[in-house]
N, C-alpha and C positions, 0 to 999 in steps of 0.2 A: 504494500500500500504506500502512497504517495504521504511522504511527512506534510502531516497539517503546520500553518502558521497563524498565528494570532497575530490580528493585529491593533494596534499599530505596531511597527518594531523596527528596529533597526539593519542598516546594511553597511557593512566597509569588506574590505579586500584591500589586498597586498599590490595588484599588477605584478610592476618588476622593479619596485622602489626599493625591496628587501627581501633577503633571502635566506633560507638556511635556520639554525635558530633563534633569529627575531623572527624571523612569520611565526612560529611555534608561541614564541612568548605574545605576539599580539594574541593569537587568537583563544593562548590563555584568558588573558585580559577579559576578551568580549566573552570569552565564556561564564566568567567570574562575575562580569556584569550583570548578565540574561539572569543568574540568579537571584543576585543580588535587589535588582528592581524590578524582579519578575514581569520581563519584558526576551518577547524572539528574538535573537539577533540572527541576523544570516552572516554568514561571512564566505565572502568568495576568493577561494583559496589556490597556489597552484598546485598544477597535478600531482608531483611529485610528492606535497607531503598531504595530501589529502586522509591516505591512511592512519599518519601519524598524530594529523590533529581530531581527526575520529575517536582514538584511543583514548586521547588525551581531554576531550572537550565531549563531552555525552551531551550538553544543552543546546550545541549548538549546529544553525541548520548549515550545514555547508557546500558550497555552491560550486560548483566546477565553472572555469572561466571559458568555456568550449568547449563541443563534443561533432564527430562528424555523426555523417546519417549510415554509414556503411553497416552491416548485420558480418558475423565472428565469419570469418575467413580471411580473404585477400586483401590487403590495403597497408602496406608497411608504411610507418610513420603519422599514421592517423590516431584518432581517439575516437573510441571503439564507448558507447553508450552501457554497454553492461558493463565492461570494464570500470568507469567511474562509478556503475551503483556497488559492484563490488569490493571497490576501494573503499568506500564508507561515504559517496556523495550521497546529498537527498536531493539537489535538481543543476541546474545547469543555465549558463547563461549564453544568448541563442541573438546572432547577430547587432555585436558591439561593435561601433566605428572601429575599435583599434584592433580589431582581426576581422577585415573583408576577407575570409576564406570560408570554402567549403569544398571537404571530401579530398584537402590539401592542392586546392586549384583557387590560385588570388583573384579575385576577382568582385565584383558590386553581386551582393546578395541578393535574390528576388526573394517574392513573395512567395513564388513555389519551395526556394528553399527555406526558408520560415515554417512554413505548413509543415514538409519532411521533419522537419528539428522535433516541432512540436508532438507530432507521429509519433519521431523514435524516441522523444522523453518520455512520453503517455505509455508506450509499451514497456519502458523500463522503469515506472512508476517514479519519473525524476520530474519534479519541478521545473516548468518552464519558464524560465525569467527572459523577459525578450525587451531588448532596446529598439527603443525608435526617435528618429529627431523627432518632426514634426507631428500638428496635430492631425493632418489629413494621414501620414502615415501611421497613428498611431489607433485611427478608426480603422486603418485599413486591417493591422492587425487584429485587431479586436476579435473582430470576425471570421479569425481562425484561432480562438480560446485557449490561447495563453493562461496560464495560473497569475503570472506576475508581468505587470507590464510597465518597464523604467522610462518615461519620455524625456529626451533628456540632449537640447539640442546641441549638437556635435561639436558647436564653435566655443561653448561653456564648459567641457570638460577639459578640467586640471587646469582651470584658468583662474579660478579664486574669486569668479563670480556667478552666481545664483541665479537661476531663472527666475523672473519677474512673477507674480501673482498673476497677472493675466495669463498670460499662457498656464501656468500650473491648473486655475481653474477652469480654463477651456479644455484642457486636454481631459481631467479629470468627468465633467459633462460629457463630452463625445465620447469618452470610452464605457462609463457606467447607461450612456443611453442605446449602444450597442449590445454590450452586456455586465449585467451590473454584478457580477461575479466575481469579475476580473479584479485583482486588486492592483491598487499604480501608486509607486513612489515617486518622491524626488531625488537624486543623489547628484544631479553637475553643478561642482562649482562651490559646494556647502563647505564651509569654513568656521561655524560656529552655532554652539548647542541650540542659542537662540533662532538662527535660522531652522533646526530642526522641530523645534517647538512649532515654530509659525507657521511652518509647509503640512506639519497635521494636524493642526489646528484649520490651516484652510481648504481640509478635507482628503489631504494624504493618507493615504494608509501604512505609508512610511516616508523613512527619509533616511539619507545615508550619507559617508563622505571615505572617498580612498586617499588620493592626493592631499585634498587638504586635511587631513587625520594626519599624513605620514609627513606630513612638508611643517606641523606643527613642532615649537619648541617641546614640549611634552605626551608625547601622542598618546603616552597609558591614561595621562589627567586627563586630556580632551575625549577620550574615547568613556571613559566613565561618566565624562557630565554631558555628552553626549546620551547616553542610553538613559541617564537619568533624566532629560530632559523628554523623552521618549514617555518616562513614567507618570510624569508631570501634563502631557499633553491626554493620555491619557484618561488620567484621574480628571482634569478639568473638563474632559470633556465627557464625560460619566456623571461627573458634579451638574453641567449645563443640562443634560437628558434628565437628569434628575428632578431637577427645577422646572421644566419646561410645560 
């Protein structure tokens, strides 16, 4: 079965900022977090040690940063979708600007290949996390039902600024008036806890940061008052449904 996530929650990952045992000691951290403020976090980990922080991290959801669509045979040099459920992933992340590839051929992803991804996660009970810039391509998605859909336009990642509130709330309309299952975060460009607060508050069901988590003076402090800020958005907005 496909790991459930609650949310709201949080999301970071490594890329290729760190390797070796600091990825392990972050994703201690976010593990020790998720309990701590009894909040999801995902963390999107590389392949390599995906095993190891399985072992070592039992709370948290971890996300392969790519997988091809191939089934167990032929394809040397690829990433083989059972392979990562075996390793200890729960889903995968499915056409990010910073890998236009599929089935190890470079090239501008379509929408056919999105739909396959999504196929071969749904057969391998992995979490479909699927990026898209805009918001016409982010309807377009929609409607091949993703788990998790990051809109998140391409010129704001790792750039240490935020997508604006108009867009955050257009994209979040058009995907929930498609299908209102889907859940959709924010993660380009976040740099601080209080932007994460704001983007579920203005109706995220998450919010995340890689780059700026890792480009921070403290990236264990900011990753805790990040999730903490997760908990907070949370609660207030439990408190507001409450009142209401």
């Amino acid at each position: 079965m496909k790991r459930k996530v609650r949310a709201p929650y949080f999301e970071t990952g490594v890329k290729c900022y760190i390797y070796g045992d600091p990825v392990l000691e972050l994703a201690k951290a976010s593990d020790e977090a998720s309990v701590k403020y009894d909040v999801d976090v995902l963390f999107i980990a590389p392949y390599v040690d995906i095993r190891r922080i399985r072992e070592a991290c039992p709370h948290l959801v971890i996300i392969a940063p790519y997988m091809d669509t191939l089934k167990p045979g032929r394809g040397m040099g690829c990433v083989l979708p059972e392979a990562l459920k075996e390793a200890g992933a729960d889903g995968v992340v499915i056409n990010h600007c910073e890998h236009p590839m599929i089935n190890g051929r470079n090239r501008p992803v379509t929408m056919e290949d999105i739909a396959a991804s999504i196929e071969r996660a749904n057969e391998c009970d992995l979490l479909s996390f699927v990026c898209c810039d805009t918001v016409e391509d982010a309807k377009k998605i929609a409607l091949l039902k993703p788990d998790i859909l990051n809109p998140e336009p391409t010129e704001l990642i790792g750039s240490g600024q935020a997508s604006d509130m108009r867009y955050v709330r257009d994209v979040i309309r058009e995907v929930k008036a498609v299908n209102p299952d889907i859940m959709v975060e924010q993660a380009a460009g976040i740099t601080t806890a209080q932007q994460i607060y704001d983007f579920i508050m203005a109706g995220s069901e998450a919010a995340g940061a890689a780059s700026g988590l890792l480009r921070a003076p403290d990236p264990l402090a900011l990753l805790d008052e990040m999730v903490k800020y997760v908990r907070k958005a949370k609660d207030d907005l439990a408190k507001m449904a409450k009142e209401a």
